[in-house]
N, CA, C and O atoms as a GROMACS GRO file, in nm:
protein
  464
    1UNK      N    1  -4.845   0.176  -3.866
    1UNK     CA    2  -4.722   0.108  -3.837
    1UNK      C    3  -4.632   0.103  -3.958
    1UNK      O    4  -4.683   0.101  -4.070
    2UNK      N    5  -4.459   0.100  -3.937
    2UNK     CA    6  -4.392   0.108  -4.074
    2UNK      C    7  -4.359   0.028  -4.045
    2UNK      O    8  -4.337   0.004  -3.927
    3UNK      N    9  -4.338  -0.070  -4.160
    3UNK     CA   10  -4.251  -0.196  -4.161
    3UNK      C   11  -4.077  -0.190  -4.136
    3UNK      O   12  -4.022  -0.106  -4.207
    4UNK      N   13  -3.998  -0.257  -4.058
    4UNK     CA   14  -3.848  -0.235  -4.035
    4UNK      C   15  -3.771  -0.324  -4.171
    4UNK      O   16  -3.808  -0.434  -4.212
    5UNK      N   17  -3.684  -0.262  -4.212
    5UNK     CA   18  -3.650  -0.331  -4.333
    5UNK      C   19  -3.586  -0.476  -4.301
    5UNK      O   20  -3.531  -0.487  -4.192
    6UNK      N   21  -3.588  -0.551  -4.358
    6UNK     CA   22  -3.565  -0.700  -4.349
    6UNK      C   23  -3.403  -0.688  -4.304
    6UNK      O   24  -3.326  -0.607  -4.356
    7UNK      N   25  -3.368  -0.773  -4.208
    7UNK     CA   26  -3.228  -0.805  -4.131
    7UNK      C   27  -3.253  -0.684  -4.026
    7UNK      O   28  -3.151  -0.641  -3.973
    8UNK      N   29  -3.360  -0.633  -3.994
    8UNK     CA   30  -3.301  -0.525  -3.880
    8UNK      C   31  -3.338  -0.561  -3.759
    8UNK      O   32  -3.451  -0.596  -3.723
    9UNK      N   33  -3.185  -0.545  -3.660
    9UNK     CA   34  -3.261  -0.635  -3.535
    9UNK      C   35  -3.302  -0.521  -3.406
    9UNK      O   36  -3.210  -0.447  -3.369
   10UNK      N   37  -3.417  -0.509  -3.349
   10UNK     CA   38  -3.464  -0.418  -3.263
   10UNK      C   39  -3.400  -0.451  -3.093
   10UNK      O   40  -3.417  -0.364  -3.008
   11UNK      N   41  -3.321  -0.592  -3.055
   11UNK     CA   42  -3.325  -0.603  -2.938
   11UNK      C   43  -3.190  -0.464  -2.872
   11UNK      O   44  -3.145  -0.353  -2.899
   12UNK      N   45  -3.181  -0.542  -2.806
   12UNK     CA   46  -3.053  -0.428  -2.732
   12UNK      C   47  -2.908  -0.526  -2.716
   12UNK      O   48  -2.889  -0.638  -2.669
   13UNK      N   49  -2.830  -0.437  -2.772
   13UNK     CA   50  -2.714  -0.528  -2.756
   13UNK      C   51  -2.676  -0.553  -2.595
   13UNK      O   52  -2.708  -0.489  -2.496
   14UNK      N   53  -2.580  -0.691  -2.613
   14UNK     CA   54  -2.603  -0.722  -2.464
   14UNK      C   55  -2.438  -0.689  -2.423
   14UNK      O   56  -2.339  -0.721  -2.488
   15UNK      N   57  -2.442  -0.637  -2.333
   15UNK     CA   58  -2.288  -0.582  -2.266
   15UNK      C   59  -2.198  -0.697  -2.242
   15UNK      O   60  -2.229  -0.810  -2.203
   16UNK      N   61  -2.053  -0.637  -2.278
   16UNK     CA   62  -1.962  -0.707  -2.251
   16UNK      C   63  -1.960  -0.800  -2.110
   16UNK      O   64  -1.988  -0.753  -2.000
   17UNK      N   65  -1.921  -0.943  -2.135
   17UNK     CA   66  -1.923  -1.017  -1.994
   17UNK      C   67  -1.833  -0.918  -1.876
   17UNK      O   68  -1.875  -0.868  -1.772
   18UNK      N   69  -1.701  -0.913  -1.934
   18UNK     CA   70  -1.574  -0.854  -1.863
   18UNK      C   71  -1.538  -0.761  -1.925
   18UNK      O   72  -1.550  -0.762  -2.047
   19UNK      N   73  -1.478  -0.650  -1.855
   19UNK     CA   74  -1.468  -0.541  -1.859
   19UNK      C   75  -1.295  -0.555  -1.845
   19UNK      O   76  -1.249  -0.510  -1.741
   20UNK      N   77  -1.178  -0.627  -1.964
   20UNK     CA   78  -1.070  -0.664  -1.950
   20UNK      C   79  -0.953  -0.560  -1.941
   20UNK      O   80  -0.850  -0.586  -1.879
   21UNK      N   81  -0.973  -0.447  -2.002
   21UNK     CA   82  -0.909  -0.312  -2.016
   21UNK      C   83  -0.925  -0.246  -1.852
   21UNK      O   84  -0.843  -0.178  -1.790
   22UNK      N   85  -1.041  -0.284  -1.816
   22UNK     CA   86  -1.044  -0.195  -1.665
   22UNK      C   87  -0.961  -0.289  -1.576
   22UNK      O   88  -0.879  -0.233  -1.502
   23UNK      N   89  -0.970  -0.425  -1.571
   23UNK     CA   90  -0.907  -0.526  -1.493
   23UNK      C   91  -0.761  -0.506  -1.475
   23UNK      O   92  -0.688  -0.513  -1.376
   24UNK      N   93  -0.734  -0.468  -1.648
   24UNK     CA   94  -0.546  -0.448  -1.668
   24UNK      C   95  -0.503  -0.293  -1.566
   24UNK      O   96  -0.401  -0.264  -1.504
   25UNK      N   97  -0.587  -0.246  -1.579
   25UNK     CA   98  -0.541  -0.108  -1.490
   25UNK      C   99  -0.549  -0.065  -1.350
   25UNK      O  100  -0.499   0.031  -1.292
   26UNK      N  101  -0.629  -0.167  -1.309
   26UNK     CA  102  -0.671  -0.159  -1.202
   26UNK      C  103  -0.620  -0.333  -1.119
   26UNK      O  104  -0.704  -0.409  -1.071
   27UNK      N  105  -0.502  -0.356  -1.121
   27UNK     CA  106  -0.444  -0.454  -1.035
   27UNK      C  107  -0.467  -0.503  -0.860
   27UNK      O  108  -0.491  -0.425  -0.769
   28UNK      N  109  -0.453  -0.627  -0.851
   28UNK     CA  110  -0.518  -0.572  -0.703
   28UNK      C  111  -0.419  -0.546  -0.620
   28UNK      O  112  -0.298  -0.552  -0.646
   29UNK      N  113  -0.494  -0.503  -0.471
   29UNK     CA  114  -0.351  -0.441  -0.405
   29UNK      C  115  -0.260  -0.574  -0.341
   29UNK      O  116  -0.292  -0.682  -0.294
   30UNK      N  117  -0.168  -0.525  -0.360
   30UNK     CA  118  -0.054  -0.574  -0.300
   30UNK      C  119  -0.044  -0.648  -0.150
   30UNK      O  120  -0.078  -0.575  -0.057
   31UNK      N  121  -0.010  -0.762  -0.121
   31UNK     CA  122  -0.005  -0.816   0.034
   31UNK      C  123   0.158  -0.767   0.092
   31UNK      O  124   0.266  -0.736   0.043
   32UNK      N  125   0.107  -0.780   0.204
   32UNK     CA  126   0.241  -0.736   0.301
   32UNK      C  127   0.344  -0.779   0.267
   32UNK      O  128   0.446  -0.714   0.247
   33UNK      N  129   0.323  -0.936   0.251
   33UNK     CA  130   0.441  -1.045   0.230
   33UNK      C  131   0.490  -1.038   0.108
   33UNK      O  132   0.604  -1.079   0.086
   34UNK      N  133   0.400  -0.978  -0.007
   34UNK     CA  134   0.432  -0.935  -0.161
   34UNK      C  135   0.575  -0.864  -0.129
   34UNK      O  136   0.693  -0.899  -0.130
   35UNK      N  137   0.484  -0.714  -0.092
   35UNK     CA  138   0.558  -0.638  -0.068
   35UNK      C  139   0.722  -0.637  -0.005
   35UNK      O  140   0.830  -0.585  -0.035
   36UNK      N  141   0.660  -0.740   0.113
   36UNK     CA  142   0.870  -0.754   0.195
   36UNK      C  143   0.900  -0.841   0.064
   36UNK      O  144   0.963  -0.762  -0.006
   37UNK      N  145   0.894  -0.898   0.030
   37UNK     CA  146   0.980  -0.964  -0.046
   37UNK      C  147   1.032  -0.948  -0.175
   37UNK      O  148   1.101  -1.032  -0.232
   38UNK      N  149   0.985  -0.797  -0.240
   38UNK     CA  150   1.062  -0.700  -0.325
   38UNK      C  151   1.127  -0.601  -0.296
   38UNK      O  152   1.199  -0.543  -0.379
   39UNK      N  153   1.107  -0.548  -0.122
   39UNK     CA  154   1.155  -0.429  -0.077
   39UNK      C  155   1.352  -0.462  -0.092
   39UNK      O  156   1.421  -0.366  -0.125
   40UNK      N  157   1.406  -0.569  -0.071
   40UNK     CA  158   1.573  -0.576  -0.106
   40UNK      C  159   1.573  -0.530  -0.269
   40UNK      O  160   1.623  -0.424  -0.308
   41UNK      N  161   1.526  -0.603  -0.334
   41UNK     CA  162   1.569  -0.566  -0.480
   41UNK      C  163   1.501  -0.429  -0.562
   41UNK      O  164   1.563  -0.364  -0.646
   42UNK      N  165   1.382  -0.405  -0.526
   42UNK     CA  166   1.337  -0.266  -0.536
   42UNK      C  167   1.257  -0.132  -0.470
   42UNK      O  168   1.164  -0.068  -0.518
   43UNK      N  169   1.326  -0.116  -0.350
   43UNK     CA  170   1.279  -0.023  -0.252
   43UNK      C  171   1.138   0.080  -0.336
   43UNK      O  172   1.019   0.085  -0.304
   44UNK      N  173   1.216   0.154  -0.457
   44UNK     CA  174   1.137   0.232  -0.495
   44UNK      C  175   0.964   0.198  -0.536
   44UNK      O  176   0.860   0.263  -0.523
   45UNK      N  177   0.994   0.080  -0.584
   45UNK     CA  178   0.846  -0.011  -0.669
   45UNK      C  179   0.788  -0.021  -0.527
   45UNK      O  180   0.671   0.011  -0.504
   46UNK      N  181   0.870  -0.066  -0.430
   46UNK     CA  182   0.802  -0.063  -0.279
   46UNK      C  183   0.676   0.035  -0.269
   46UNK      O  184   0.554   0.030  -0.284
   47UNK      N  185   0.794   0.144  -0.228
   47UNK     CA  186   0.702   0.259  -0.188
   47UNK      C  187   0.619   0.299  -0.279
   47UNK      O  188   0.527   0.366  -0.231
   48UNK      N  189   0.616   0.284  -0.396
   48UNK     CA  190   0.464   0.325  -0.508
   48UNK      C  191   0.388   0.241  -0.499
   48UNK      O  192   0.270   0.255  -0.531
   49UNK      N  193   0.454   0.100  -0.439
   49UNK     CA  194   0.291   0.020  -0.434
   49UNK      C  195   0.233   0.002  -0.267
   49UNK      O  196   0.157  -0.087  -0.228
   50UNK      N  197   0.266   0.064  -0.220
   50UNK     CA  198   0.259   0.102  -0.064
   50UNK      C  199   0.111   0.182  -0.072
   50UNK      O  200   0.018   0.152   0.003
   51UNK      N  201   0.106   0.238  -0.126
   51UNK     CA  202   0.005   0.374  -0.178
   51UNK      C  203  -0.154   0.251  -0.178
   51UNK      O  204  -0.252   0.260  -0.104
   52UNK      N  205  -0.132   0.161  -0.271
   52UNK     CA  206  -0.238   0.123  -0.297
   52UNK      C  207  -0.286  -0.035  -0.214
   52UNK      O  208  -0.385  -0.106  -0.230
   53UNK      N  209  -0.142  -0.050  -0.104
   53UNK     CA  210  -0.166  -0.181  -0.036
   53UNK      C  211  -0.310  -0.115   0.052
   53UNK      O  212  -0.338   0.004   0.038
   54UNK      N  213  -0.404  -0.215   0.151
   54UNK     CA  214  -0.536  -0.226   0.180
   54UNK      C  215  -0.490  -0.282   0.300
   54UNK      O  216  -0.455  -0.399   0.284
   55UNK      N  217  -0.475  -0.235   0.427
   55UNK     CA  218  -0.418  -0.300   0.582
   55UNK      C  219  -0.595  -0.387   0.606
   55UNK      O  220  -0.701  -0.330   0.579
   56UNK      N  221  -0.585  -0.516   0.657
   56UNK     CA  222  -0.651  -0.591   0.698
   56UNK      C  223  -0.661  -0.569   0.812
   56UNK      O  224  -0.641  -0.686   0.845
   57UNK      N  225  -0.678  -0.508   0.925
   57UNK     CA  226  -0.627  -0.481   1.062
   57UNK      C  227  -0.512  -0.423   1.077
   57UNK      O  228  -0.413  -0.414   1.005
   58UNK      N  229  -0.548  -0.373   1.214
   58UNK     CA  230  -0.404  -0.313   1.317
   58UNK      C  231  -0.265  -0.364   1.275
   58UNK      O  232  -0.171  -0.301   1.226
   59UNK      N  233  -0.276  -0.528   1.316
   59UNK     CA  234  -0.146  -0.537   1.280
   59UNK      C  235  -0.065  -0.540   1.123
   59UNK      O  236   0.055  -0.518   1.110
   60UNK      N  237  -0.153  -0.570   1.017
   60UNK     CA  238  -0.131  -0.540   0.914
   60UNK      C  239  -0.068  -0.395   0.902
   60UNK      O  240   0.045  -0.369   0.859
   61UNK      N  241  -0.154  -0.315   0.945
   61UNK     CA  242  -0.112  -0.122   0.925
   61UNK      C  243   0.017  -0.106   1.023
   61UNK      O  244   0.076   0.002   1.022
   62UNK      N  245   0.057  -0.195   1.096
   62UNK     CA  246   0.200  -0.173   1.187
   62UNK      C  247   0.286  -0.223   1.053
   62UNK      O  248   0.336  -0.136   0.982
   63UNK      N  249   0.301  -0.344   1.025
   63UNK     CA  250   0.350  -0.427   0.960
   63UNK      C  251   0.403  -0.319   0.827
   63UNK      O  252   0.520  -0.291   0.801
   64UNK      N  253   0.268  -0.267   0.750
   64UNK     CA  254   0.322  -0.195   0.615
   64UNK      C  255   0.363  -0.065   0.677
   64UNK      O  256   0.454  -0.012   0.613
   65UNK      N  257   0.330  -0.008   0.766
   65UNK     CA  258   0.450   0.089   0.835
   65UNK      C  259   0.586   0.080   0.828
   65UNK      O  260   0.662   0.162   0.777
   66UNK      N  261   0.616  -0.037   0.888
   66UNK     CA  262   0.744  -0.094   0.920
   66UNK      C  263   0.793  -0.066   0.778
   66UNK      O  264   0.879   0.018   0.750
   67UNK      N  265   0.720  -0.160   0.675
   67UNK     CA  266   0.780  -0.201   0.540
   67UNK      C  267   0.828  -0.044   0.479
   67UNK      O  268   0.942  -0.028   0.434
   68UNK      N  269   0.743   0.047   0.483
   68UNK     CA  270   0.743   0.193   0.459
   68UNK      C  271   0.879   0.257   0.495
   68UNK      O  272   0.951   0.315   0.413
   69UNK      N  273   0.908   0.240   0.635
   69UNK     CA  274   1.010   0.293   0.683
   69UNK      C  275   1.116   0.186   0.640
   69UNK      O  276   1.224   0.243   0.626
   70UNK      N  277   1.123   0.051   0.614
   70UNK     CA  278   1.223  -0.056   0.589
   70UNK      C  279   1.234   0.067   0.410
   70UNK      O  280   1.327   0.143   0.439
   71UNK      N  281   1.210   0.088   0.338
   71UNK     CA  282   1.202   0.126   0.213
   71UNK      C  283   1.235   0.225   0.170
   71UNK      O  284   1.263   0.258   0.054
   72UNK      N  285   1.234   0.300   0.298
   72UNK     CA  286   1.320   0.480   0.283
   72UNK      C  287   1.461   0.501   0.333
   72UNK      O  288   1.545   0.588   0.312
   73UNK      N  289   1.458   0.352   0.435
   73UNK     CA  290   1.600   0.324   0.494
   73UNK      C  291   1.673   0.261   0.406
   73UNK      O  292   1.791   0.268   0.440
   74UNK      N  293   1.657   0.196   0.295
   74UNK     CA  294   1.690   0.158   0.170
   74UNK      C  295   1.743   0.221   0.068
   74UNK      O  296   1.835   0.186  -0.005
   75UNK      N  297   1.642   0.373   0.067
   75UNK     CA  298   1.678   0.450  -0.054
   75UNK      C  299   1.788   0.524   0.030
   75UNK      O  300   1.882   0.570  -0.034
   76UNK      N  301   1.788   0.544   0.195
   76UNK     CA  302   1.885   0.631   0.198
   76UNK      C  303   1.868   0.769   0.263
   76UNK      O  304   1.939   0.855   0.316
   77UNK      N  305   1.711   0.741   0.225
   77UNK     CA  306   1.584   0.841   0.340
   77UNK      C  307   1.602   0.813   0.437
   77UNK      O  308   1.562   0.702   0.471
   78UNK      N  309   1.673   0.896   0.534
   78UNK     CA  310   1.643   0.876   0.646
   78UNK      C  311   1.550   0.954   0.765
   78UNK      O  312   1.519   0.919   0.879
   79UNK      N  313   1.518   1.085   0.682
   79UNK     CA  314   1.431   1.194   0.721
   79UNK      C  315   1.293   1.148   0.705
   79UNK      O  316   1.217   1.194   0.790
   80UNK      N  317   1.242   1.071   0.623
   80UNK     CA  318   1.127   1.052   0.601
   80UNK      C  319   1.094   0.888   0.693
   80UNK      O  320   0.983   0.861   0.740
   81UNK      N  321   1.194   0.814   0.700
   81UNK     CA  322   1.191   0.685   0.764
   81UNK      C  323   1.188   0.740   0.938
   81UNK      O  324   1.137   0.706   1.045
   82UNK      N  325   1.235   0.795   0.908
   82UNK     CA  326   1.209   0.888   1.130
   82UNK      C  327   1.112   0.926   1.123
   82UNK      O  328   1.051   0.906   1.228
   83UNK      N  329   1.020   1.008   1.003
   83UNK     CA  330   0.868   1.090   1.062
   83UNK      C  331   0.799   0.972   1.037
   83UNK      O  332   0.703   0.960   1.113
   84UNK      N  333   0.819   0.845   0.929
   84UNK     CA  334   0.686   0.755   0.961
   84UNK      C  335   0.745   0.645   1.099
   84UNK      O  336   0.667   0.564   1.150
   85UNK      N  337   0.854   0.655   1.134
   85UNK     CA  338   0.871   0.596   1.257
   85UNK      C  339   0.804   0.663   1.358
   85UNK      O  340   0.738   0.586   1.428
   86UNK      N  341   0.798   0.818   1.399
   86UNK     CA  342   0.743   0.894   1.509
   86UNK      C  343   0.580   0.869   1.446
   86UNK      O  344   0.495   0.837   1.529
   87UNK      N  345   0.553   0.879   1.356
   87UNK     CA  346   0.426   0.847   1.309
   87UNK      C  347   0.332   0.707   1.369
   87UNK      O  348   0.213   0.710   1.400
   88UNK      N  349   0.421   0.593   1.375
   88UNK     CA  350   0.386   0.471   1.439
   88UNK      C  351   0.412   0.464   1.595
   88UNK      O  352   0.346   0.396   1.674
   89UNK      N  353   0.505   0.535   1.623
   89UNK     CA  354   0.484   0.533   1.805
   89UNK      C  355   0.364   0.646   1.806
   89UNK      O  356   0.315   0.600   1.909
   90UNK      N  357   0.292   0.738   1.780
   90UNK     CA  358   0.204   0.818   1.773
   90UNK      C  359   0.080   0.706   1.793
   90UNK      O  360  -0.004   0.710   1.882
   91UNK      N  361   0.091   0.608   1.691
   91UNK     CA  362  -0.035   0.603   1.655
   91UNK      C  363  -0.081   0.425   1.742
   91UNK      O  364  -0.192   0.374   1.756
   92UNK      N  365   0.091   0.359   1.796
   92UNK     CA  366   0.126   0.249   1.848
   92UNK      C  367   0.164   0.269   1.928
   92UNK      O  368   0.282   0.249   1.903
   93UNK      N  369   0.158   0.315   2.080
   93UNK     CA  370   0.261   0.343   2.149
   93UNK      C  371   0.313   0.188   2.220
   93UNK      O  372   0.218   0.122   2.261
   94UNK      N  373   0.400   0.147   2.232
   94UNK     CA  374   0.440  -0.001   2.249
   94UNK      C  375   0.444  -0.077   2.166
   94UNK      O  376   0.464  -0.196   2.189
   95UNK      N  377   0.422  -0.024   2.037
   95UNK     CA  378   0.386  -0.140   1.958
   95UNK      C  379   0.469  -0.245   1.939
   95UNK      O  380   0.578  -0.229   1.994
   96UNK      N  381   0.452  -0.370   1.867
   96UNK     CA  382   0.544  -0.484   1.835
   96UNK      C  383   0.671  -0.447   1.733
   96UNK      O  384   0.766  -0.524   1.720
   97UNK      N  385   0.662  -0.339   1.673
   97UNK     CA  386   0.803  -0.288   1.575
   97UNK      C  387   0.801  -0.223   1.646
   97UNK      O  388   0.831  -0.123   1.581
   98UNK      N  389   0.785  -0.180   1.767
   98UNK     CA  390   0.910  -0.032   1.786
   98UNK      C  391   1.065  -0.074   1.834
   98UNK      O  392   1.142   0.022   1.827
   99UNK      N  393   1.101  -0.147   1.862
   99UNK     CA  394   1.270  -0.180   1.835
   99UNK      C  395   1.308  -0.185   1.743
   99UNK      O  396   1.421  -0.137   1.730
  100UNK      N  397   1.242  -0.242   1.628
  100UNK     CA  398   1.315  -0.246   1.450
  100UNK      C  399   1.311  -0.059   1.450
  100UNK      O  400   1.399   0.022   1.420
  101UNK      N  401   1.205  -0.043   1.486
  101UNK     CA  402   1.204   0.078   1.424
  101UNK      C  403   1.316   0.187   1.468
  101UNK      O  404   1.365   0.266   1.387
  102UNK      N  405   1.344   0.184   1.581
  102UNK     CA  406   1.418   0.232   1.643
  102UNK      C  407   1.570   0.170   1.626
  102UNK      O  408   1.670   0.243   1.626
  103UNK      N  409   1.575   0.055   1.613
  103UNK     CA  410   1.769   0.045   1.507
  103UNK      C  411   1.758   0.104   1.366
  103UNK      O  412   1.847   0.156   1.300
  104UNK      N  413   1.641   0.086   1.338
  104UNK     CA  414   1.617   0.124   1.189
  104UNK      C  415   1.646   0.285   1.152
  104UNK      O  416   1.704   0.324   1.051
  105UNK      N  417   1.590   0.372   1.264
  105UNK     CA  418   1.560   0.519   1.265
  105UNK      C  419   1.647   0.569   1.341
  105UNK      O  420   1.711   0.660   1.288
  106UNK      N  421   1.687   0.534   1.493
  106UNK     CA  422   1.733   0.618   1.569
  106UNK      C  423   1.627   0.695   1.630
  106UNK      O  424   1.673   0.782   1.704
  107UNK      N  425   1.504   0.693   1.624
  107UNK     CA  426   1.389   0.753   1.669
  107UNK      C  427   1.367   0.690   1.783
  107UNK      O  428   1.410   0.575   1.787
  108UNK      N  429   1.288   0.751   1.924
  108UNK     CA  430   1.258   0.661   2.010
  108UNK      C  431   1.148   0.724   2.067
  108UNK      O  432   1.159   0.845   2.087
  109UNK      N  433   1.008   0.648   2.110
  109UNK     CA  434   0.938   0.659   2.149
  109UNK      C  435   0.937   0.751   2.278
  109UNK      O  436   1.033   0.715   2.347
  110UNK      N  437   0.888   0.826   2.322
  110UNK     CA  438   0.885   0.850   2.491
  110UNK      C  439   0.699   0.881   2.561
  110UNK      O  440   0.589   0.888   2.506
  111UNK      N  441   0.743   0.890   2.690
  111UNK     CA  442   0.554   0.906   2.761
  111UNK      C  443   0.504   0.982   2.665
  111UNK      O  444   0.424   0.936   2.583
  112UNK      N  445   0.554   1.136   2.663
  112UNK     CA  446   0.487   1.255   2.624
  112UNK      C  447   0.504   1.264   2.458
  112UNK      O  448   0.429   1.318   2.377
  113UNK      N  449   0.607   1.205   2.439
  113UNK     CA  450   0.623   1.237   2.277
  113UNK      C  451   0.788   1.173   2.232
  113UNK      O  452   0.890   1.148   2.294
  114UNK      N  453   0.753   1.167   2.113
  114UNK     CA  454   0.864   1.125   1.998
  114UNK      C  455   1.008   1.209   2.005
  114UNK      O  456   1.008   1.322   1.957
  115UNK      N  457   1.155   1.144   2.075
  115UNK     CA  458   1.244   1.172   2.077
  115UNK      C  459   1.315   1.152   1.935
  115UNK      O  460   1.317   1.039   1.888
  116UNK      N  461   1.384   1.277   1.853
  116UNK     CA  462   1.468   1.246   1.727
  116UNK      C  463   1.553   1.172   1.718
  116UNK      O  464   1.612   1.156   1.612
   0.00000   0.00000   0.00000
């Protein structure tokens, strides 16, 4: 056996409690109601944090739809606010926004398919 020289400690260092650098980068996602209530003053911050909102249910995923298309009708998009409008009668047919969506777009639902 060799002796360890005096002050040397053999345990294992013990890991950081929090991991504060990962916390800062990793924000949590965004709520619906967050979201409407920056879409007037910054459409764009909208739609980048759209990406990482988390729908709680159906009606949640109608809801940040809506907000989606409320956010392109903002910038001025109106090409992209009609395909996620035909996108939500696709995927909603009746749903509870399809009138916003439709003053919003000019898009309108039909039996067989999505009128421009």
């Amino acid at each position: 056996m060799t002796a360890e020289p005096a002050g040397t400690d053999r345990t294992a260092p013990e890991p950081p409690a929090t991991e504060p650098a990962a916390a800062a980068q990793h924000p949590p996602a965004p709520s619906v109601d967050d979201l409407e209530s920056e879409l007037a003053a910054h459409p764009d911050r909208v739609l980048r944090r759209l990406a990482d909102a988390l729908p709680r249910g159906e009606r949640e995923a109608q809801r940040l739809t809506l907000l989606e298309v409320r956010a392109h009708v903002a910038r001025g998009e109106i090409g992209p606010a009609r395909t996620k409008a035909r996108d939500y009668f696709e995927r909603w047919p009746g749903g509870p926004d399809t009138a916003a969506l439709e003053q919003l777009t000019g898009a309108h639902p039909t039996a067989n398919a999505v009128t421009p």
